[in-house]
C-alpha positions in Angstrom: 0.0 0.0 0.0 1.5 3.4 -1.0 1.7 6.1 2.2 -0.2 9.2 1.9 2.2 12.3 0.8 0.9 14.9 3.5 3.0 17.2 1.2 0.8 17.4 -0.9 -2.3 17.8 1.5 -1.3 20.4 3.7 -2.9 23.5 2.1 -6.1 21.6 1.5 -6.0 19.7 5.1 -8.1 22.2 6.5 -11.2 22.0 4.4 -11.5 18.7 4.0 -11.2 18.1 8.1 -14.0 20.6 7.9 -16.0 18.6 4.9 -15.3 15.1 6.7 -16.8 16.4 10.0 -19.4 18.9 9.3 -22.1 16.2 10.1 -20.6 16.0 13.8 -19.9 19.3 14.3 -20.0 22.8 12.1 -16.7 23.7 14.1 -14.0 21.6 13.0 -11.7 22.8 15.7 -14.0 20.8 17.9 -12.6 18.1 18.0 -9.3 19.8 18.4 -10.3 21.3 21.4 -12.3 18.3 22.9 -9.4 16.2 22.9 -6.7 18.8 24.7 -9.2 19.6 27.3 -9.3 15.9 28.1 -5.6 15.8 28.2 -5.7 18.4 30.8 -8.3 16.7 32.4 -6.5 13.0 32.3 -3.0 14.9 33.1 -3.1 18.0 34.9 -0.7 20.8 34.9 2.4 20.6 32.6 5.4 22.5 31.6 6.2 20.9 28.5 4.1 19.4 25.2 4.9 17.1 22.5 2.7 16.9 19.6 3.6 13.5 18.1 2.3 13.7 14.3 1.4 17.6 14.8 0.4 18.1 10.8 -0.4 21.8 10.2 -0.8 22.3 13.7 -4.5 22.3 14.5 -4.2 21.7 18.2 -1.3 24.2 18.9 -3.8 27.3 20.0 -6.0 25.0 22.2 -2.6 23.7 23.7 -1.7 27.1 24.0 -4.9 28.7 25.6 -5.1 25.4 28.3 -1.1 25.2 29.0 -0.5 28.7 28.9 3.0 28.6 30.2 4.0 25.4 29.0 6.9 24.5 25.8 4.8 23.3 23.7 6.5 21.4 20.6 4.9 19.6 17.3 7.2 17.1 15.2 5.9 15.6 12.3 7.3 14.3 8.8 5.6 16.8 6.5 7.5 19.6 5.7 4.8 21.9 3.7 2.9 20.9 7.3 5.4 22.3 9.3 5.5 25.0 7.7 2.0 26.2 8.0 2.4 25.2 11.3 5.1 27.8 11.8 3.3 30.5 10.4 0.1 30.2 12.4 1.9 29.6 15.6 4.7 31.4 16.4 4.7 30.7 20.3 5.2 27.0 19.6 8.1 25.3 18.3 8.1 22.7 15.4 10.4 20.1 14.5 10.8 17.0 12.5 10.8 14.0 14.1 14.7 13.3 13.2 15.6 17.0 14.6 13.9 16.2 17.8 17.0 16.3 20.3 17.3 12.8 22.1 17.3 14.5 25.6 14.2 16.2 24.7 12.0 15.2 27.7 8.0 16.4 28.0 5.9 15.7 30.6 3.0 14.9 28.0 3.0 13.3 25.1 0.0 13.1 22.7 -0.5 11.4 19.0 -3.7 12.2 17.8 -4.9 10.0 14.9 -1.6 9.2 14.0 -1.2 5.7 14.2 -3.3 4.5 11.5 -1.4 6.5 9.2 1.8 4.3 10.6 2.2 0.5 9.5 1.5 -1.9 11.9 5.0 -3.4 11.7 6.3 0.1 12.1 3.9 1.1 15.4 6.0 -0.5 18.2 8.8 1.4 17.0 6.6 4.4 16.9 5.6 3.9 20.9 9.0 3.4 21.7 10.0 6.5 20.3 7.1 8.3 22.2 7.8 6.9 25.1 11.5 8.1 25.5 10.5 11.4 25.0 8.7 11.7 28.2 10.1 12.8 31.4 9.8 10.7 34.3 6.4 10.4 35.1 4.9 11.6 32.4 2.1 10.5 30.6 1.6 9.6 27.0 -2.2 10.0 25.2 -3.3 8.3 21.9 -6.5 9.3 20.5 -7.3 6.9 17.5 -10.6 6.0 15.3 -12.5 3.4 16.8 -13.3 0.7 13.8 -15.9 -0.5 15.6 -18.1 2.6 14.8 -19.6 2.1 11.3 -19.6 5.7 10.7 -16.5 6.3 11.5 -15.6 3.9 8.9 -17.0 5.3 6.3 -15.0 8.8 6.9 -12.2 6.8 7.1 -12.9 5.1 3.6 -13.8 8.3 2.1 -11.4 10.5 3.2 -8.7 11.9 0.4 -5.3 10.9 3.1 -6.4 8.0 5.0 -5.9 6.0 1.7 -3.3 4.2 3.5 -5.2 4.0 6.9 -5.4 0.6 8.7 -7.4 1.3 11.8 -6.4 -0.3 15.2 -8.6 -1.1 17.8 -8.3 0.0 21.4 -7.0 -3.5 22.5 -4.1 -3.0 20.4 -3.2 0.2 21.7 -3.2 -0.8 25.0 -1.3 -4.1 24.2 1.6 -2.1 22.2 1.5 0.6 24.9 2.0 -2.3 27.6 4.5 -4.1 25.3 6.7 -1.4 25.8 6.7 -0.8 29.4 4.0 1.8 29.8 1.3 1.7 32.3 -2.0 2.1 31.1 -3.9 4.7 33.8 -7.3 5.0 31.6 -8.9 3.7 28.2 -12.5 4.7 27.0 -14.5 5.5 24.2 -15.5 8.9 23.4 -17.0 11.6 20.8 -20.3 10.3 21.3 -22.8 12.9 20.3 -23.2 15.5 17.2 -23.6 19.0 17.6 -28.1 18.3 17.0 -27.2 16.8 20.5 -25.0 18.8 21.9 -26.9 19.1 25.0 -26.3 15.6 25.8 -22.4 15.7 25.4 -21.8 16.1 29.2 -23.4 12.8 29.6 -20.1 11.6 28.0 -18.1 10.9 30.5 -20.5 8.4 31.8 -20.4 6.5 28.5 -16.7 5.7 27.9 -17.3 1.9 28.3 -19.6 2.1 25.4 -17.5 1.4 22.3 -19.9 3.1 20.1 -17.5 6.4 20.3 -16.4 7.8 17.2 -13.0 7.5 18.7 -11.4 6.6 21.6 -8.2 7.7 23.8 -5.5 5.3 25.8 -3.6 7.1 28.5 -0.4 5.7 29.9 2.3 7.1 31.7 6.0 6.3 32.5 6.2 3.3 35.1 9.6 4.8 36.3 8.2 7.1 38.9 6.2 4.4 40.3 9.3 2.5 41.5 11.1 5.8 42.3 8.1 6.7 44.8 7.9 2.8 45.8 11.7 3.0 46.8 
């Protein structure tokens, strides 16, 4: 299967997030926003942000508005990405994921809807690399599709750069996420209800176990400062 180019979608990305989603939500930074506020929910203060798989940026001014203080840093492959990244947030800092110093630590790490885009033999690898990027103690977040969620399918299918998507369920996550030492803290379903029900989204939180979500989220954090505190 040939990988998407996100060269080649970055000055498009934006409208066709908007497109894909409008039946959910007329705001496309929605779900943008959702998912950082439940960082800071799952996580609590921090002082410093990676983005894992940041594309053009989308979640930098949420980052921004709910970690105010904090260094907040996007690394992703596509350069034309990065660059409109750049532009739109100058208080952030944006990297490649080869120019990512090794002693780079953060106390979160997030990958939203990144690891479809990554081949399963490739995903361990991925975690790893995740994973020695936080500091100790810190936490890392993946936000994936849920394939259990026929609608969430479909956008999948007919969406322009998830040609090369294959979805992972949530028991993988948490099996790769385990696989490589993490501890898993929380799992659930979420993005449950469009915007014609919007009055019903803070019955969310009672409805994680139900994995009719349009996505879902894995939290795990680094299993280092659980011995340190044990000793």
């Amino acid at each position: 299967m040939a990988r998407v180019d996100f060269d080649q979608y970055a000055e498009q990305y934006e409208a066709i997030i908007a497109a894909q989603t409008n039946f959910f939500d007329r705001d496309s930074n929605y779900f943008a926003r959702y998912k950082i506020e439940l960082v800071k929910q799952l996580v609590g203060r921090v002082d410093a942000v990676l983005d894992f798989g940041c594309g053009i940026g989308r979640s930098m001014p949420h980052l921004r508005e709910i970690f105010p203080d904090a260094d907040i840093v996007g690394c992703d492959p596509s350069a034309d990405s990065l660059a409109i990244a750049r532009s739109e947030n100058p208080t952030c800092r944006f990297l490649t994921t080869d120019e990512l110093p090794e002693d780079a630590k953060f106390d979160v790490v997030i990958a939203s809807c990144v690891f479809h885009h990554i081949p399963p033999q490739d995903r361990q690898m991925a975690i790893r690399y995740c994973y020695s990027r936080l500091k100790q103690g810190g936490h890392f977040v993946i936000f994936e599709h849920n394939p259990i969620n026929p609608v969430t399918r479909r956008l999948v299918k007919n969406c322009p750069f998830d040609t090369d998507a294959v979805l992972l369920n949530m028991r993988e996550t948490i099996d790769r996420m385990r696989n490589a030492h993490l501890n898993v803290d929380e799992s659930s379903y979420c993005l449950f209800f469009p915007q014609p029900l919007a009055a019903l989204r803070p019955l969310e939180k009672y409805l994680r176990w139900l994995p009719m979500g349009g996505q879902y989220f894995v939290c795990a954090s680094d299993p280092k400062s659980k011995l340190t505190r044990a000793a």
